[in-house]
C-alpha positions as CSV (number, residue, x, y, z in Angstrom):
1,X,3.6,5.8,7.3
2,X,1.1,8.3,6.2
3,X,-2.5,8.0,6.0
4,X,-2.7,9.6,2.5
5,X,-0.7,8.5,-0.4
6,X,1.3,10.5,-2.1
7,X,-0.4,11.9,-4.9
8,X,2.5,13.3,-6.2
9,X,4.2,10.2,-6.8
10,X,1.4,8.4,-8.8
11,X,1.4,11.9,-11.0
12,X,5.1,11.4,-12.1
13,X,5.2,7.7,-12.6
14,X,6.7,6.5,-15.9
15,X,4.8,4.3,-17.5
16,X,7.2,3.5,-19.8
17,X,9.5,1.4,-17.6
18,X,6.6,-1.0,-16.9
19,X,7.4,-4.6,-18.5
20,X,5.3,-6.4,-20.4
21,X,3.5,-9.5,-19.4
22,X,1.4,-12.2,-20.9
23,X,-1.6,-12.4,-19.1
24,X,-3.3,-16.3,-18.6
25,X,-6.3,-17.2,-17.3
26,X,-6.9,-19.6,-15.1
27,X,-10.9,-21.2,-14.3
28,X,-11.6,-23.3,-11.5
29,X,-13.5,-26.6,-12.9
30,X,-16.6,-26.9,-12.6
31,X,-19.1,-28.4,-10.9
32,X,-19.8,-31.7,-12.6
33,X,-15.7,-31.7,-14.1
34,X,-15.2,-32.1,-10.2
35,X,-17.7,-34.7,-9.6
36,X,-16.5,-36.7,-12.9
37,X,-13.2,-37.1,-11.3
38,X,-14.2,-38.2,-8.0
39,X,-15.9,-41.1,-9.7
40,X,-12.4,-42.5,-11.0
């Protein structure tokens, strides 16, 4: 393995076969949604 990448290969990536995704985002609860729930 090299210690550099190769540049080259970056340069004559196609984009083009790159699928596309949905992106979701996930949040961690917060603070008093956590200490609600330890009260049940």
């Amino acid at each position: 393995m090299a210690d550099k990448p190769d540049m080259g290969e970056i340069a004559s990536f196609n984009k083009a076969k790159l699928k596309e995704t949905e992106t979701r985002e996930n949040t961690l609860p917060t603070k008093e949604t956590i200490e609600q729930s330890e009260i049940s």
